[in-house]
C-alpha positions in Angstrom: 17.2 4.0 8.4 15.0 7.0 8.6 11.2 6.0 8.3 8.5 8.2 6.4 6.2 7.5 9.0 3.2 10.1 7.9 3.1 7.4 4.7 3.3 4.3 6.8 0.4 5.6 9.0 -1.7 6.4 5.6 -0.7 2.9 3.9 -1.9 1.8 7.3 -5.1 3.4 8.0 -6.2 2.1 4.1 -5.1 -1.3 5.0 -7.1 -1.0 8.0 -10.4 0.4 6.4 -10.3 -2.5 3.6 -9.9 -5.0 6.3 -12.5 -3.7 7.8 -14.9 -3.9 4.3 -14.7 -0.4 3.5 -13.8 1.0 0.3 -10.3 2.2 -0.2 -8.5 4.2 -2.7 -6.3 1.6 -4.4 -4.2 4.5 -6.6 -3.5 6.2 -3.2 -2.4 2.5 -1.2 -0.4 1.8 -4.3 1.4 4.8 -4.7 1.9 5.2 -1.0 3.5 1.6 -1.7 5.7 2.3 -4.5 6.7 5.3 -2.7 7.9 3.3 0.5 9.7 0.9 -1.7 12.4 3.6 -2.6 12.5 5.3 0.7 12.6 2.4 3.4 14.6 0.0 1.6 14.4 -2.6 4.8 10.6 -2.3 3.9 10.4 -2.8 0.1 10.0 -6.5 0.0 6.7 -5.6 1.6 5.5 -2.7 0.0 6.2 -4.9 -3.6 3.3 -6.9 -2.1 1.1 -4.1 -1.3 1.6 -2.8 -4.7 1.0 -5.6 -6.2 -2.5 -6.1 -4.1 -3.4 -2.9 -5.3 -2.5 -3.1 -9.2 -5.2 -2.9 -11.5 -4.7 -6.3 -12.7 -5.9 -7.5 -9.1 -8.6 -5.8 -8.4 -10.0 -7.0 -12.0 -9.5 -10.9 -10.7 -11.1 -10.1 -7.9 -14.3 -8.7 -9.5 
């Protein structure tokens, strides 16, 4: 399996920041994240739960 690994490092480095208590783009981590789920197959389990922590539906409950 071939990794996109310019996304991962994206997806990662937002991950990171929020983590960290900065603000992130959530439309960019999510679509990085939906993305990832159809190229890195191995992955998508994950990436479904990053996209889910990103929907808009989450960040409302968490407001």
């Amino acid at each position: 399996m071939q990794y996109r690994w310019e996304e991962i490092d994206q997806l990662a480095a937002i991950l990171e920041a929020e983590a960290a208590g900065h603000p992130v783009d959530t439309d960019r981590a999510r679509d990085l994240a939906e993305r990832l789920v159809r190229l890195c197959p191995d992955i998508a389990k994950t990436m479904n739960r990053v996209v889910e922590r990103f929907a808009p539906e989450a960040a409302t409950a968490a407001a």
